[in-house]
N, C-alpha and C positions, 0 to 999 in steps of 0.2 A: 927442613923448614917449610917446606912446602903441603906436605902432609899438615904440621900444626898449625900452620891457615886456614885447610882445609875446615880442621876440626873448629876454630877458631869460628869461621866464618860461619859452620852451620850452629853451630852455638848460640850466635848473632839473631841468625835468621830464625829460629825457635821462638828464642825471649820475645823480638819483636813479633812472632804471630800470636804469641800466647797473651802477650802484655798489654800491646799498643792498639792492636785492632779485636777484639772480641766483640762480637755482633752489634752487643747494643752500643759502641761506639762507633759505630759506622750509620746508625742511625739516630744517633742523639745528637747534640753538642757537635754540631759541623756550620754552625752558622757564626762566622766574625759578627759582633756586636759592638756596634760603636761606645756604649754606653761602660760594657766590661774592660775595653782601651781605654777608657779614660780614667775609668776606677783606680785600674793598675798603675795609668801613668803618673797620677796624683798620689798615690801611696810610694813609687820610686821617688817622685821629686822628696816627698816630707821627708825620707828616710836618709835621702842625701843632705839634704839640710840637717837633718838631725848628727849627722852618722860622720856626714865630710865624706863618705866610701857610696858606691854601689851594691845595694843588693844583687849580685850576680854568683852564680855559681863558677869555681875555679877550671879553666878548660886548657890545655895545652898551649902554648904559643903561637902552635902554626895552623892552628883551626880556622878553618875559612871567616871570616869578618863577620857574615850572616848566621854562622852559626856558634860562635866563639861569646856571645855575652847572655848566658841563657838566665831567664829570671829565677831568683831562689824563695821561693815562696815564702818557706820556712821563717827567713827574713823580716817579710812582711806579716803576717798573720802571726797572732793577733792584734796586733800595736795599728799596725795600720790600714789592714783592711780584716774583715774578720773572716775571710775564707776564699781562697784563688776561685776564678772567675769558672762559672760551669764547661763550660769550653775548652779547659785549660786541660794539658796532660793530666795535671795534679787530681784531676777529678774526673775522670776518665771520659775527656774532651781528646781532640785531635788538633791540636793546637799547642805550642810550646809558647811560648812568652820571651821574648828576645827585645834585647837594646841593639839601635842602632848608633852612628853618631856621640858615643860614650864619651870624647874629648871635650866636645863643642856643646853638644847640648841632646844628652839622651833621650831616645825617642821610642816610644814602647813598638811593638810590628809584631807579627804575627808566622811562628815555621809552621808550616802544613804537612806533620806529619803523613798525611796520606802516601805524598811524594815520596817519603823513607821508607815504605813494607816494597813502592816497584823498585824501588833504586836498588835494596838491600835484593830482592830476589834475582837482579840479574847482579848483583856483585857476588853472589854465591855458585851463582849458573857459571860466571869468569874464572871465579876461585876452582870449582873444580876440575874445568877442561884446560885449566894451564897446572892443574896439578899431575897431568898425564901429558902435556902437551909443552909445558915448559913456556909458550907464548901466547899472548891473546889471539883468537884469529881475525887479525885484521883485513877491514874492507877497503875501507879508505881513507886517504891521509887528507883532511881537513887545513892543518895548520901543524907547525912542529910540536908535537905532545899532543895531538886532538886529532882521535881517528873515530869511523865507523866501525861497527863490528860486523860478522857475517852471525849473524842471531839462528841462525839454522841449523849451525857445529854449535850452538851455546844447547839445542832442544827447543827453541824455539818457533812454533811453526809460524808465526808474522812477528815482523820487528814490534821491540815492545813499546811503551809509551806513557806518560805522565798527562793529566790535564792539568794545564796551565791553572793556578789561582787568580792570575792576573787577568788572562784572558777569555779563561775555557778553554784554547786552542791548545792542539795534540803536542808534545813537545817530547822530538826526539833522546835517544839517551847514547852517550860518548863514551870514550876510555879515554883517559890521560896517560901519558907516558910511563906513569906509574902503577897503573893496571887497574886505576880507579875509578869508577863509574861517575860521570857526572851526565847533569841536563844540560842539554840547549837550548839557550832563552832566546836565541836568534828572531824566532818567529812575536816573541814579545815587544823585544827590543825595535825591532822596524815600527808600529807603529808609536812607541814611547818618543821616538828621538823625530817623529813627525811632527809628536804635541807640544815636546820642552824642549824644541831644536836651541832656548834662549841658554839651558841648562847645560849643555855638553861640556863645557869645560870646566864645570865644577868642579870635577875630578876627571883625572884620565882615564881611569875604570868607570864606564860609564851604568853600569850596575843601579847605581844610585837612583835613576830615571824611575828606575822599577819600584823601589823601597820605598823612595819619601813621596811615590802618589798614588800609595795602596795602602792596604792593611799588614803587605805581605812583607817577606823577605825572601829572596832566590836563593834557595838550600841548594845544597849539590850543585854551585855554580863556579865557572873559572872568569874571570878578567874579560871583559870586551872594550872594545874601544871603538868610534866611530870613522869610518872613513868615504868619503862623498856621500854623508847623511846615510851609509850601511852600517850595521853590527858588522866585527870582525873582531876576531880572536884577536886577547890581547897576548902576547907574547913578549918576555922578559928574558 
């Protein structure tokens, strides 16, 4: 089993260097546009009016919230808009198009692909030293299921790192108990729950802080909750 992870995983990590980042999308279509958010969000609403459904593409059940309603272009074009936004993966942007709040009232936002080529290079770096090693090598234990790693048995000569969409700030990278790479919005989350301390109990995953006052959405993230106005891991 362990072996066809392996192979799985670099599989993964190929498509996504060959696919998602090729030069000229690292310097094209990296700019959020207010005006392409809105395109899209008006062409979701008519489509729901029309349709009674969402344009969404089909994702597993247990796909994190942020990334489980991805937009399906296909959908929209041409009826309702005549070509996904330059930005957009669809058009070799670095941007996915995601619904938030799909019950209440969908809300277009924006995944930053960028954040997936680091996350996917250290979930391959993990895949292969527990393919010989049988464990992650853990550093430290965080919260139950939220450890650091020792990134230096991963090949890593410094711990690695994502920039923040939300903030620009460096924003660490975890394993979950399942040997899966997620971020830490920790250093996000402290000044969000300063600005919308009114907001915190909108939900108990306090995540929400992040999504509904940006463009963004937090990929690769687990559950936080607040405790004397701190981010802490939510745990279930």
């Amino acid at each position: 089993m362990q072996k066809k992870w392996l192979i799985l995983s670099l599989l993964i990590l190929f498509t996504l260097s060959g696919c998602l980042y090729p030069e000229e999308r690292k310097t094209q279509n990296r700019m959020p546009y207010q005006d392409q958010i809105t395109a899209v969000q008006t062409a979701v609403e008519n489509f729901q009016k029309d349709t009674g459904v969402l344009p969404i593409k089909t994702k597993e059940a247990d796909t994190d919230i942020y990334q489980k309603y991805l937009i399906d272009f296909n959908k929209l074009v041409p009826k309702y808009m005549q070509e996904p936004p330059g930005n957009s993966f669809e058009k070799g942007g670095t941007f996915q198009y995601v619904l938030i709040n799909v019950e209440t009232k969908p809300t277009v936002k924006l995944a930053d692909l960028v954040l997936t080529d680091k996350v996917q290079d250290v979930q391959v770096a993990l895949n292969i030293y527990m393919a010989k090693h049988q464990y992650p090598p853990f550093k430290k234990i965080e919260a139950q299921g939220r450890y650091t790693l020792d990134y230096k048995k991963l090949g890593f000569k410094e711990d690695p790192f994502v920039k923040s969409p939300f903030t620009g700030k460096k924003l660490p990278l975890m394993v979950n108990g399942d040997a899966k790479i997620f971020i830490d919005y920790r250093k996000d989350l402290n000044p969000a729950i300063e600005s919308y301390k009114d907001e915190l109990h909108k939900h108990e995953d306090i995540r929400h802080l992040l999504a509904e006052h940006s463009f963004f959405v937090p990929i690769y993230s687990v559950p936080y909750q607040a405790e004397n106005n701190k981010p802490v891991f939510l745990i279930k």
